[in-house]
Backbone as CSV, one residue per row, in Angstrom:
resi,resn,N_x,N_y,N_z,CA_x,CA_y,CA_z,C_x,C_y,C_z
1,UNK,-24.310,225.806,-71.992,-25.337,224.836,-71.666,-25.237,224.504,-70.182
2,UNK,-26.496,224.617,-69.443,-26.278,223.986,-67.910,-26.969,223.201,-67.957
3,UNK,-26.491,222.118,-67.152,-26.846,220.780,-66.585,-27.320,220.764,-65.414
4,UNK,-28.442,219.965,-65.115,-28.932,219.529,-63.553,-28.488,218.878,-62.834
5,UNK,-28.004,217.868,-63.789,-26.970,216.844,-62.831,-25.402,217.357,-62.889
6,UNK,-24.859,217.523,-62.081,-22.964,218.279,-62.156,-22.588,216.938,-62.989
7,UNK,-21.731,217.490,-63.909,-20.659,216.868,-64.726,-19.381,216.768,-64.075
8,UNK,-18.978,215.411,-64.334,-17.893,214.770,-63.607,-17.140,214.265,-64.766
9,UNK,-15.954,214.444,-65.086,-15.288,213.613,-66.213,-14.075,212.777,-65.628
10,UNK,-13.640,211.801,-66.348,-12.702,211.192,-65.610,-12.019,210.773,-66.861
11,UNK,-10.761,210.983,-66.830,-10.269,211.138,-68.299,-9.149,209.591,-67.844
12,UNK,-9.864,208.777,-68.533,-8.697,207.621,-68.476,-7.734,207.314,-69.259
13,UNK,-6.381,206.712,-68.068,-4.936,207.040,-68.868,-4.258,205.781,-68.069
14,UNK,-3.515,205.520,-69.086,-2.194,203.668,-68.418,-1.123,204.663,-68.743
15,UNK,-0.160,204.446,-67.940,1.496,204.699,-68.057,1.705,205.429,-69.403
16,UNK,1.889,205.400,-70.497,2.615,205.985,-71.244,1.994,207.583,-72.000
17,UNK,0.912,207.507,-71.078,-0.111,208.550,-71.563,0.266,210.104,-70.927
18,UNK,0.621,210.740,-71.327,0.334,212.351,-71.430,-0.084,212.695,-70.249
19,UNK,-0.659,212.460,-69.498,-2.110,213.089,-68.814,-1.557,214.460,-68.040
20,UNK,-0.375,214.495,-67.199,-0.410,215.939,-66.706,-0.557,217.172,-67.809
21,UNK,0.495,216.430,-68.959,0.449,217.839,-70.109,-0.775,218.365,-70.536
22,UNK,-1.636,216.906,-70.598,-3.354,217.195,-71.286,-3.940,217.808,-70.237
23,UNK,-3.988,217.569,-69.129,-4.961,218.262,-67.673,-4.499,219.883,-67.666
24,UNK,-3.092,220.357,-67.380,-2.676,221.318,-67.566,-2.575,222.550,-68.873
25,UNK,-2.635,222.117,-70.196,-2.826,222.391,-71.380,-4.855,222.826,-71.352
26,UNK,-5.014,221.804,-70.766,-7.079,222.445,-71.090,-7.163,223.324,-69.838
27,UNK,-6.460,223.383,-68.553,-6.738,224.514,-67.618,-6.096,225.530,-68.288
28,UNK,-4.676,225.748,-68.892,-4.308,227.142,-69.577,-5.518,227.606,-70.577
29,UNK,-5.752,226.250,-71.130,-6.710,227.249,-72.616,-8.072,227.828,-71.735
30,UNK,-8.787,227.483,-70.818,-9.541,227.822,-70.326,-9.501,229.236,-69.393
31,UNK,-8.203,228.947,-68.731,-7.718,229.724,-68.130,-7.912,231.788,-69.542
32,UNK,-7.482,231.163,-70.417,-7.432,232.305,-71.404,-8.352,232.599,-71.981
33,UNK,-10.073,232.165,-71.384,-10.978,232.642,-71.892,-11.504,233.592,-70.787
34,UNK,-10.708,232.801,-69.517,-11.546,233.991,-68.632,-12.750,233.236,-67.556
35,UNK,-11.976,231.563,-67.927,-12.828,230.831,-67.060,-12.264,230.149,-66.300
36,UNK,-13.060,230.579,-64.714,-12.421,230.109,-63.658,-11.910,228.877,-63.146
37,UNK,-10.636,228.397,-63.078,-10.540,226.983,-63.123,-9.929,226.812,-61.511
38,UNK,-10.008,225.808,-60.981,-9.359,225.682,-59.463,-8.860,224.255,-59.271
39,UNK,-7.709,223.745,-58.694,-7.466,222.224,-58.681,-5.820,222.278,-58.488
40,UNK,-5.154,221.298,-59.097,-4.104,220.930,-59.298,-3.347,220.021,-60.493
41,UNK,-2.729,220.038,-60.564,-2.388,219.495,-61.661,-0.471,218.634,-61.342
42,UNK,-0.341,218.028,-62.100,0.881,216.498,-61.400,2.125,217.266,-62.345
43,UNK,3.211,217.562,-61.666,4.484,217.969,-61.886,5.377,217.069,-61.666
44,UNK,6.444,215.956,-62.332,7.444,214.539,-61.908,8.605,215.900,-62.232
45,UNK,9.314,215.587,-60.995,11.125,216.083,-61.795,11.909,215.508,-60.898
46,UNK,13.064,215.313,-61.723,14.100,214.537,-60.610,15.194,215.163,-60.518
47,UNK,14.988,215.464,-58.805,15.413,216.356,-58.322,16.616,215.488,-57.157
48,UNK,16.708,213.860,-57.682,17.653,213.512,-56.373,18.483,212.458,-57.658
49,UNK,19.219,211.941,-56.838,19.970,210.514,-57.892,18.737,209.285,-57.341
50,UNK,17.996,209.124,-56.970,17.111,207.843,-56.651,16.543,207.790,-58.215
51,UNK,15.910,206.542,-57.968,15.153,206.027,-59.284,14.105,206.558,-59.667
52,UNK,13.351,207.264,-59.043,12.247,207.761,-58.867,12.074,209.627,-58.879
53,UNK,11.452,209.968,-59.403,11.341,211.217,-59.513,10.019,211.638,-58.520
54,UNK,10.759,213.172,-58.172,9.915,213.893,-57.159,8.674,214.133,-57.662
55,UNK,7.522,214.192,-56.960,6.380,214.147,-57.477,5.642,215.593,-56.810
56,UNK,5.451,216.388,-57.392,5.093,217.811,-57.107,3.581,218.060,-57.391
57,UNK,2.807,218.800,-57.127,1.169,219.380,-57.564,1.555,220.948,-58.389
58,UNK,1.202,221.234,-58.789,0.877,222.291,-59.122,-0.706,223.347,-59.332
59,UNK,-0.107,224.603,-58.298,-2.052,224.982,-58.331,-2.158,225.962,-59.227
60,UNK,-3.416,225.474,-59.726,-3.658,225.712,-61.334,-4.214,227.546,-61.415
61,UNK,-4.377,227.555,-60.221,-5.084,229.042,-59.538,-3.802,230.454,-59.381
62,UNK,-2.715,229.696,-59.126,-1.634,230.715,-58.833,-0.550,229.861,-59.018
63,UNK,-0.146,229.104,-59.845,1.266,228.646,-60.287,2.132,227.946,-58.941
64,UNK,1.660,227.698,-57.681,2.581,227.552,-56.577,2.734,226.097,-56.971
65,UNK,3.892,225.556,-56.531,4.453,224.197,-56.704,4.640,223.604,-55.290
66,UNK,4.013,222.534,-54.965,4.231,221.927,-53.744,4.571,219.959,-54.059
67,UNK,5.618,220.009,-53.506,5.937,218.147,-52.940,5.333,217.505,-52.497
68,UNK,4.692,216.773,-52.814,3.840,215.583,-52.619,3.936,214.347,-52.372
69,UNK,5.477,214.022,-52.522,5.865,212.742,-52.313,7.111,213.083,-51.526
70,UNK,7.399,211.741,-50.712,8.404,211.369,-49.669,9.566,210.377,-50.226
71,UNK,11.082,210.697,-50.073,11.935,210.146,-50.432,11.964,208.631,-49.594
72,UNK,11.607,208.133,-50.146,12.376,206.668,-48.793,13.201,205.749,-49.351
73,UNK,14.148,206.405,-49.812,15.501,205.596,-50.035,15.390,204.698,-51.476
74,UNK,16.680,204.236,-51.739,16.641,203.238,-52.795,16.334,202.143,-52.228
75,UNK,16.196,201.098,-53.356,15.517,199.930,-53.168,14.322,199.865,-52.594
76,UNK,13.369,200.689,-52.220,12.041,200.866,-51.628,11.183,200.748,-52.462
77,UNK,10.364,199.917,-52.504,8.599,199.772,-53.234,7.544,199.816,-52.526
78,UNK,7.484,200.605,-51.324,6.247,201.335,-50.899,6.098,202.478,-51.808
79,UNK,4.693,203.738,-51.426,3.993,204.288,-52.344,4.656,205.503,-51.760
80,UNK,5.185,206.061,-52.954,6.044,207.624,-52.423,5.075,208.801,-52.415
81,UNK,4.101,208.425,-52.726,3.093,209.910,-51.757,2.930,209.985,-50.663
82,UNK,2.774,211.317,-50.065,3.154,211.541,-49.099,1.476,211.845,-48.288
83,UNK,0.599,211.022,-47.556,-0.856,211.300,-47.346,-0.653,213.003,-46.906
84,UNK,0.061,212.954,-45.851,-0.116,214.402,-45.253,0.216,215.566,-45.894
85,UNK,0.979,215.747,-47.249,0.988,216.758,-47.922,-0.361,216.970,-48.643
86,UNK,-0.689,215.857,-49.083,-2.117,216.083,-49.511,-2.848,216.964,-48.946
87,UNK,-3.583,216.120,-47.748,-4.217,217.108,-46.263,-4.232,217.968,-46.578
88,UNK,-2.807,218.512,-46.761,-2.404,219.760,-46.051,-3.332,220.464,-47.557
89,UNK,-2.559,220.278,-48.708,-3.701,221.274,-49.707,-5.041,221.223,-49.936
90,UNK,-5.987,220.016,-49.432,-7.107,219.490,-49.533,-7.786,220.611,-49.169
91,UNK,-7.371,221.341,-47.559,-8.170,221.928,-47.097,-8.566,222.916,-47.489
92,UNK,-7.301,223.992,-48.139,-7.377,225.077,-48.846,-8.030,225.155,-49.851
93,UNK,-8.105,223.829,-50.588,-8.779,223.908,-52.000,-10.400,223.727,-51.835
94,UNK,-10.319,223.288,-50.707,-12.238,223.181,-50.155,-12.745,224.328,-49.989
95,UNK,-11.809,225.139,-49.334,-12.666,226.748,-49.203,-12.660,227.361,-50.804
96,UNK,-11.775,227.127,-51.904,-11.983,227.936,-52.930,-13.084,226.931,-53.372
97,UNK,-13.099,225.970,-53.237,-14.289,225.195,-54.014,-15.811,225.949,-53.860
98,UNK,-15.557,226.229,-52.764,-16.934,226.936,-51.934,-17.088,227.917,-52.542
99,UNK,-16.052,228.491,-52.868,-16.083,230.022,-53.195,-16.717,229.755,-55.002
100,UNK,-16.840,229.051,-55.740,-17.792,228.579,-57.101,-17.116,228.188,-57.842
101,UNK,-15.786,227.730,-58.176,-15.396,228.216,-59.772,-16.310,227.713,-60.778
102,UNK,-15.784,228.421,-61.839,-16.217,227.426,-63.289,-15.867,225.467,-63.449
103,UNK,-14.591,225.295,-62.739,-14.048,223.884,-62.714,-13.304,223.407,-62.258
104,UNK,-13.066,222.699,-61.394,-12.261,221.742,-60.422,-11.720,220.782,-61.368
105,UNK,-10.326,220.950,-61.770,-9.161,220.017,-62.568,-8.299,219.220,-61.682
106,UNK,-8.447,217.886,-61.529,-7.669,217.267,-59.984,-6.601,216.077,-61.137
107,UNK,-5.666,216.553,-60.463,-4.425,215.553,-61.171,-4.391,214.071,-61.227
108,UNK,-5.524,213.383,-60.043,-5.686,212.323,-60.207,-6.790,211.869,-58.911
109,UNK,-7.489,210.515,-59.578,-8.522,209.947,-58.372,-7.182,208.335,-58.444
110,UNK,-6.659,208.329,-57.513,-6.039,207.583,-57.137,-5.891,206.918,-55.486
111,UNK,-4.852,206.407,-55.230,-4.879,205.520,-53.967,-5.241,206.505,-52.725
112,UNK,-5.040,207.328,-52.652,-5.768,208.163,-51.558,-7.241,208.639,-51.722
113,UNK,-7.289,208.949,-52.506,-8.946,208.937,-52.939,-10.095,208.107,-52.820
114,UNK,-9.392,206.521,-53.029,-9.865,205.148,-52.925,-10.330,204.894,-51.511
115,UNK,-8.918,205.431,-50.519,-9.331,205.086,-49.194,-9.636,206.136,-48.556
116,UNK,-10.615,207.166,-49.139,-11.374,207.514,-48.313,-10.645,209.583,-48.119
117,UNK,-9.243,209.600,-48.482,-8.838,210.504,-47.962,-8.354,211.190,-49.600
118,UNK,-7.210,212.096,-49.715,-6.638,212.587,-51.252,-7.141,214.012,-51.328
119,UNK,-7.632,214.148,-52.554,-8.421,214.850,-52.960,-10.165,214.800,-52.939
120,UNK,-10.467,213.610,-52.135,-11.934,212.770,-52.404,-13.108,214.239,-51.772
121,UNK,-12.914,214.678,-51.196,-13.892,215.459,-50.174,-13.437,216.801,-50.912
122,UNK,-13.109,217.222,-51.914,-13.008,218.231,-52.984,-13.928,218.031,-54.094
123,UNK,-13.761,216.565,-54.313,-14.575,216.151,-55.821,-16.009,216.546,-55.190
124,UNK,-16.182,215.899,-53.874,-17.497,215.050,-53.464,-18.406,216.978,-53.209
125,UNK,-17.831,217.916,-52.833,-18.260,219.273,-52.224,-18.605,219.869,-54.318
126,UNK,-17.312,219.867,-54.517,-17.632,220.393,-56.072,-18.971,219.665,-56.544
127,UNK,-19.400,218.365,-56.392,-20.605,217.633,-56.978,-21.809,218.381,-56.359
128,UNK,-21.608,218.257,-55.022,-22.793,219.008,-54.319,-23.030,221.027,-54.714
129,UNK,-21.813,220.994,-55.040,-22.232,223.210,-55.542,-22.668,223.019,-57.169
130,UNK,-22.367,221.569,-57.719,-22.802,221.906,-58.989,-21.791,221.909,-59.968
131,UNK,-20.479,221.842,-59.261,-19.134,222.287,-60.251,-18.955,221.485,-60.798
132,UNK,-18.523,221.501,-62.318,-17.786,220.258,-62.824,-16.754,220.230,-62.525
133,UNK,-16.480,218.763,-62.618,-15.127,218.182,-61.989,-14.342,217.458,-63.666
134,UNK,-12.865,217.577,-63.545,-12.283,216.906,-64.799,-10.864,215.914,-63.781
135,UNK,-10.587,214.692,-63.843,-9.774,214.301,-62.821,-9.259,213.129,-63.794
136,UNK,-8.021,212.613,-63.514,-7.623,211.882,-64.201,-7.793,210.489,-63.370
137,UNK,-7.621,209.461,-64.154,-8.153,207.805,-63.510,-7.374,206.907,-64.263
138,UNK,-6.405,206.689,-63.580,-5.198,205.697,-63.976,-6.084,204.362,-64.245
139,UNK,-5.864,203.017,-64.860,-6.706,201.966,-65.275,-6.648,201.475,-63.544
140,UNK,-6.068,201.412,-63.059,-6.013,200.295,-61.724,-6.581,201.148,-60.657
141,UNK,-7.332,201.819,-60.951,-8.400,202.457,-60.391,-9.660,202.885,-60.978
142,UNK,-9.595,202.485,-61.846,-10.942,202.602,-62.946,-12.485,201.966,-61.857
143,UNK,-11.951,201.058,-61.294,-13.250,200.085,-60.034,-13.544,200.926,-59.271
144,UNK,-12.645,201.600,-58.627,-12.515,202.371,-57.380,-13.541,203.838,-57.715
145,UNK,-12.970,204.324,-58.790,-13.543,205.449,-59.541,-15.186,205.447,-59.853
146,UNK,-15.370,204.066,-60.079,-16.974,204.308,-60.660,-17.689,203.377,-59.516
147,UNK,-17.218,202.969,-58.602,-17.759,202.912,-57.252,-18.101,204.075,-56.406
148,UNK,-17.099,205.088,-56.836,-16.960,206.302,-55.906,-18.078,207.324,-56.450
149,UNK,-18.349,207.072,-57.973,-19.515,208.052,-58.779,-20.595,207.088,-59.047
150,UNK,-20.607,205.875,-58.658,-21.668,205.427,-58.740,-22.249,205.221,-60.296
151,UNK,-20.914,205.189,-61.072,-21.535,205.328,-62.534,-21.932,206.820,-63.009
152,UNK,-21.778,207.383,-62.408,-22.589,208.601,-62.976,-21.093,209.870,-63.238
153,UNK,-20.655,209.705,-63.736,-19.407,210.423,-64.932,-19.615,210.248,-65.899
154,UNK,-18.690,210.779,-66.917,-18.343,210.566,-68.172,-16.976,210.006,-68.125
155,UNK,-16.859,208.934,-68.776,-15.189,208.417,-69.364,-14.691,209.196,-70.695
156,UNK,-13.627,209.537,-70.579,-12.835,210.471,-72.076,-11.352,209.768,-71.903
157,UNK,-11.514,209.981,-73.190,-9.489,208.715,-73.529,-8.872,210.272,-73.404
158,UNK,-7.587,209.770,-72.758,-6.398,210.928,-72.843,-6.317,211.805,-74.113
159,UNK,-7.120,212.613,-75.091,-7.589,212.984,-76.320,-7.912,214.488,-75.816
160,UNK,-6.940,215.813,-76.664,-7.280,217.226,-76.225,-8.650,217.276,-76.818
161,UNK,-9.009,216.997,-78.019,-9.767,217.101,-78.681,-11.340,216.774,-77.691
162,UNK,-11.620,215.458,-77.374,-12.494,214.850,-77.097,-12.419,215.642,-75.445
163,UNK,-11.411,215.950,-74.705,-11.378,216.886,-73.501,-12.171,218.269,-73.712
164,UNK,-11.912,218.885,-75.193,-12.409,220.047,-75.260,-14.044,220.306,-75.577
165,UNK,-14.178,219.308,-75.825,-15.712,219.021,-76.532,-16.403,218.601,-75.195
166,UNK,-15.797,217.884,-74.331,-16.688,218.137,-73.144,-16.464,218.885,-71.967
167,UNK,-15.296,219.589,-71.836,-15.480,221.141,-71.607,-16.676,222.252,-72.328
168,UNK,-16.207,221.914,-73.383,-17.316,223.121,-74.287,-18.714,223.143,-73.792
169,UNK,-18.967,221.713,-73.516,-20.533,221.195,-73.176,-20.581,221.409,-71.790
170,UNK,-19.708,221.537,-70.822,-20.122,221.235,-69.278,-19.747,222.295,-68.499
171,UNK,-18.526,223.501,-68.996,-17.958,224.133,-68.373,-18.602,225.340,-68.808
172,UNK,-19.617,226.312,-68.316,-19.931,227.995,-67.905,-19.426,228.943,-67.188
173,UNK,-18.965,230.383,-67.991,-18.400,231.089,-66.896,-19.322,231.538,-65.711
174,UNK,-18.820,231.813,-64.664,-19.943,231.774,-63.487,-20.533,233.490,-63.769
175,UNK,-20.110,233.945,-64.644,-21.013,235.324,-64.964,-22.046,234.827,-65.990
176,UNK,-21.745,234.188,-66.954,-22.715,233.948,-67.830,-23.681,233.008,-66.844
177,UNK,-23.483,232.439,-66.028,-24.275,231.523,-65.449,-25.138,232.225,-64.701
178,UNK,-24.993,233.265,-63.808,-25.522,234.127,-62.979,-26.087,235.380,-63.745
179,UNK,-26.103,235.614,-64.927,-26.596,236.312,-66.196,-28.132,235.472,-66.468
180,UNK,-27.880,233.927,-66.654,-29.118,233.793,-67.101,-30.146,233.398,-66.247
């Protein structure tokens, strides 16, 4: 089924929720039909003695693992992402965006996204080629999120089920698409 207006989903999730396994789990199954998926997806491992675990991306396109967050010591409650690692993959993922896929899977619309920078100018290019977008939306950004779409997404609870059903509906391989 194609749509006129690009499909945007924003799959909302609080703390105890799943969400990298669910984001990563619907790019493999997709991945095994043969439909093109492009994005990233959220990897935690703890990789130091701090309280806090390393916060990694993973690209959903070729398996590469990149660090995303900055150690700053114990006792620290600033925000351990790191803006400039972002950047740094933003850009790359703009040229494959260009290039069509079937779907842009983004690990999260969060505090960089909010202000302007993140992943935001990935979502915003995928809207304009038409791509659907699937991104996760922690609750304390839920404002930020439908300011940024203007209302115009779909909300889905952390649910494979209810993920796959609007995949099924929004996501075309770009041959069948260019077929009809």
């Amino acid at each position: 089924m194609t749509n006129t207006i690009p499909a945007i989903a924003a799959v909302r999730f609080s703390g105890g929720d799943p969400i990298d396994a669910l984001l990563a789990d619907a790019a493999a199954r997709l991945q095994s039909q043969n439909i093109v998926v492009e994005g990233f997806v959220q990897l935690e491992r703890d990789l130091s003695e701090n309280c806090c675990a390393a916060m990694h991306l993973e690209d959903i396109r070729n398996g590469a693992v990149w660090l995303i967050s900055q150690e700053l010591g114990q006792g620290s409650s600033g925000c351990r992402l790191d803006p400039n690692a972002l950047a740094d993959l933003c850009g790359p993922l703009l040229e494959r965006v260009r290039e069509k896929p079937d779907l842009l899977i983004l690990n999260r619309f969060g505090k960089g996204e909010m202000l302007g920078g993140g992943f935001r100018a990935a979502i915003e290019e995928a809207f304009m080629l038409g791509i659907p977008v699937l991104v996760a939306v922690r609750d304390e950004y839920a404002q930020a999120w439908q300011d940024f779409t203007e209302g115009c997404h779909t909300e889905l609870q952390p649910d494979p089920a209810r993920i796959d059903a609007w995949l099924a509906t929004h996501v075309v391989r770009k041959d069948a698409r260019n077929a009809a």
